[in-house]
C-alpha positions as CSV (number, residue, x, y, z in Angstrom):
1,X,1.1,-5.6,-20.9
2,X,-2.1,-4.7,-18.4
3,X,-2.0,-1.2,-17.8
4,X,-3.0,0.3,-14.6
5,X,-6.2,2.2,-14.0
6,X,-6.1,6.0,-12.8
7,X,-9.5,7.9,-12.2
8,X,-10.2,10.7,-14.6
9,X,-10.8,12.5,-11.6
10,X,-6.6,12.6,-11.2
11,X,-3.8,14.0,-12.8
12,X,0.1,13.4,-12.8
13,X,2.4,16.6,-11.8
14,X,5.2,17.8,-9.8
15,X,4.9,16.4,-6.1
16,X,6.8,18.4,-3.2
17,X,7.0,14.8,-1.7
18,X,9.2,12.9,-4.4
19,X,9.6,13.1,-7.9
20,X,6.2,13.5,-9.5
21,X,2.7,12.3,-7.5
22,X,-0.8,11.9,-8.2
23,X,-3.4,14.8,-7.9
24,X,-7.2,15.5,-7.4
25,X,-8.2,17.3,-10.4
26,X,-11.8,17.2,-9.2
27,X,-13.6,16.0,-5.9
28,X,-13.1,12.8,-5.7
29,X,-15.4,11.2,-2.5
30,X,-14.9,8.5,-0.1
31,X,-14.7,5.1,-1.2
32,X,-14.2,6.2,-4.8
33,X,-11.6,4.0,-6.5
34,X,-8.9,6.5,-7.5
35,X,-6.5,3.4,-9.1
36,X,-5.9,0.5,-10.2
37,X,-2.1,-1.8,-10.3
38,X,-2.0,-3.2,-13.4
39,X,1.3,-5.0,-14.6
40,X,3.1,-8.7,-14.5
41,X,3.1,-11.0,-11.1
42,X,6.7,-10.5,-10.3
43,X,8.7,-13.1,-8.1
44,X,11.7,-11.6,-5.8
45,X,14.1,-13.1,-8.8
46,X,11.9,-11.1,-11.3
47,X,11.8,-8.1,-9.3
48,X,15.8,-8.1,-9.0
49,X,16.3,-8.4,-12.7
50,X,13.4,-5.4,-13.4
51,X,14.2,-3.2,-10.9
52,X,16.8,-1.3,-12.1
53,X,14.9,-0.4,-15.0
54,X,11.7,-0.1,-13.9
55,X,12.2,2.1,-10.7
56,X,9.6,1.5,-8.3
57,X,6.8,0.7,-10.2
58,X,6.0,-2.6,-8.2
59,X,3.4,-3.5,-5.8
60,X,3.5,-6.1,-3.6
61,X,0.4,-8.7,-3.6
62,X,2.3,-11.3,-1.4
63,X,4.7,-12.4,0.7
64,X,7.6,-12.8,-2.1
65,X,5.3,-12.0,-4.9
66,X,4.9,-8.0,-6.5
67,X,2.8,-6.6,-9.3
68,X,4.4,-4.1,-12.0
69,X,6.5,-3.8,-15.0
70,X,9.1,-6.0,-16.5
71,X,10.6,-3.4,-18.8
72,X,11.5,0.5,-18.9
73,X,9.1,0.7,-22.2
74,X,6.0,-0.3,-20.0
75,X,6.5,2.0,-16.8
76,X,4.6,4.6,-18.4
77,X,1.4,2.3,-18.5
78,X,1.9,1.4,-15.3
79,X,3.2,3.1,-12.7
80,X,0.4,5.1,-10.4
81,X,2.6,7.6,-9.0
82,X,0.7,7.4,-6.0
83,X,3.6,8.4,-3.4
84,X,4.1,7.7,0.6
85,X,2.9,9.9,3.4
86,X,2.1,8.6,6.7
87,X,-0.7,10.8,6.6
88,X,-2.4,9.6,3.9
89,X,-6.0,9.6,1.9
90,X,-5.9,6.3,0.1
91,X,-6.0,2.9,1.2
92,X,-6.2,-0.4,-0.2
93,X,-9.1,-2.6,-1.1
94,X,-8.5,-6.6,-2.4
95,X,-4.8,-6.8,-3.4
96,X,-4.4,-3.8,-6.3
97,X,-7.4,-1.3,-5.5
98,X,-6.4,2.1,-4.3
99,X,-9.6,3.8,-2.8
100,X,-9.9,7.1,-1.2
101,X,-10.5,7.3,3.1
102,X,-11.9,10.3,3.1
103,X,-13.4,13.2,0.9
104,X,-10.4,14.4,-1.3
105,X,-10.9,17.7,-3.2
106,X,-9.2,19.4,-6.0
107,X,-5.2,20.0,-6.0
108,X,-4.8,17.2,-3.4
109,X,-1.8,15.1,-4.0
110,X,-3.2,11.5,-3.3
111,X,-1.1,9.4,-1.4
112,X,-0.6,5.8,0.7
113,X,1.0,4.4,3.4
114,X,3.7,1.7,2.4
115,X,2.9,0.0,5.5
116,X,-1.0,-1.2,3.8
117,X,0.9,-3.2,1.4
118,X,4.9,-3.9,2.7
119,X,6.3,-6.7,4.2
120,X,10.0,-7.0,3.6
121,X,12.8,-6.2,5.9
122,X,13.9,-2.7,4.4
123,X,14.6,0.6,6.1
124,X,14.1,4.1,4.1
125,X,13.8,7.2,5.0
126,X,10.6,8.8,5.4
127,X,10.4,12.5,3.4
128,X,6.3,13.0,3.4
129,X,6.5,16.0,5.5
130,X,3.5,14.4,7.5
131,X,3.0,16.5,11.1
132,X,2.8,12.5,11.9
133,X,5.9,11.3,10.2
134,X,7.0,8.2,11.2
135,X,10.7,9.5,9.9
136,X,11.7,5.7,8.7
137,X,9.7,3.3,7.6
138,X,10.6,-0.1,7.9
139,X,8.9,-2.2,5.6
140,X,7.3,-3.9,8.9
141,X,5.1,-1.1,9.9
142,X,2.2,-3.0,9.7
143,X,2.8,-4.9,12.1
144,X,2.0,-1.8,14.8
145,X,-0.8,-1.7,16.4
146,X,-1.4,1.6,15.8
147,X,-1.6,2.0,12.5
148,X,-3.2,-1.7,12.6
149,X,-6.4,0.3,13.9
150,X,-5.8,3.2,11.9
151,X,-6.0,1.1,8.5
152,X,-8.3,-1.2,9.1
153,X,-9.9,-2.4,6.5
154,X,-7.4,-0.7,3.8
155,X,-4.8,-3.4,4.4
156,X,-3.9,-5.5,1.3
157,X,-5.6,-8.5,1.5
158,X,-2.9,-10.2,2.5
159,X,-1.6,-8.1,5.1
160,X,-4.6,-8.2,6.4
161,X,-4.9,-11.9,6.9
162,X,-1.4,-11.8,8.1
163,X,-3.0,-9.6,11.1
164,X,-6.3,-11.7,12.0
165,X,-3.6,-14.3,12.4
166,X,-1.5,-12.8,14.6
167,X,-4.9,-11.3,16.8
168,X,-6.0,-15.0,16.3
169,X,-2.8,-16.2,18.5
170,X,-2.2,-13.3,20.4
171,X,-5.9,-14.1,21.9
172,X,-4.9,-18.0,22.6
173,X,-1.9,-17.0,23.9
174,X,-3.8,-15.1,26.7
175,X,-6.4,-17.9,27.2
176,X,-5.7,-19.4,30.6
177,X,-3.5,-22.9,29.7
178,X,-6.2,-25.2,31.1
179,X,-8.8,-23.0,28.5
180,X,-6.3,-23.8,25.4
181,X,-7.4,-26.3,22.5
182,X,-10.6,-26.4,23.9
183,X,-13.6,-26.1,21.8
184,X,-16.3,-23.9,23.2
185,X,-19.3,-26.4,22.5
């Protein structure tokens, strides 16, 4: 099984967020990859059958589609434990590439936002502690425009394209009518 890829620059201990996290053992500097997802391409019927035993070690790459582990025995090579906040330090570049936003220094717990990478109609209750807490997260949040401008650029790849399409018709939609399906040449 692929196993994921965590900096050197990171260690796994007790996080006051939810079970244990990911932490900056050294300065680690914006832009830096801190991880990588490794795992299995899941499908929703894969994930079902996994999930019990695999916690959330899962990802998900697309609409219906998730990356992680199919079995308890390959969780430890591939979970990040790279928990929630919506305050966080890490964003996503590409699909499966967790970089840091900002300058992160030692003892930092290193965390993401679920919305850069969710799209499923769930509801949980947010426990980051974040002065900013959204308090429950939906597993729609990207679809706000705040924390569309906050993120850009660390969406996964697909929720990215996901919002250029919906800028794309929200911008059409405001064309005058007589100005809509016209080409501009």
């Amino acid at each position: 099984m692929p196993a994921s890829y965590l900096s050197p620059k990171t260690r796994i201990a007790k996080s006051p967020i939810e079970g244990r996290g990911l932490f900056a053992s050294l300065r680690i500097a914006k832009g830096e990859i801190v991880a990588i997802k490794g795992g299995h391409v899941l499908d929703l019927r894969a994930l079902a059958r996994t999930r019990a035993q695999t916690a959330f070690s899962y990802v998900q790459i697309e609409d219906a589609f998730y990356i992680g582990a199919r079995t308890r025995r390959e969780v430890h090579r591939n979970k990040l434990f790279i928990n929630h906040s919506c305050d966080p330090n890490l964003g996503i570049r590409g699909q499966v590439t967790f970089v840091a936003l900002r300058d992160i220094v030692p003892g930092e717990e290193l965390t993401y936002d679920w919305a850069m990478e969710e799209n499923r109609p769930t509801r949980t209750a947010c426990r980051c502690g974040a002065a900013n807490c959204r308090t429950i997260l939906t597993g729609q949040d990207w679809k706000q425009p705040a924390l569309q401008r906050r993120y850009r650029g660390f969406f996964s790849a697909y929720l990215a394209a996901k919002i250029k399409d919906r800028r794309h018709r929200s911008a059409a939609a405001r064309r005058p009518a007589r100005l809509r399906g016209r080409s501009r040449d």
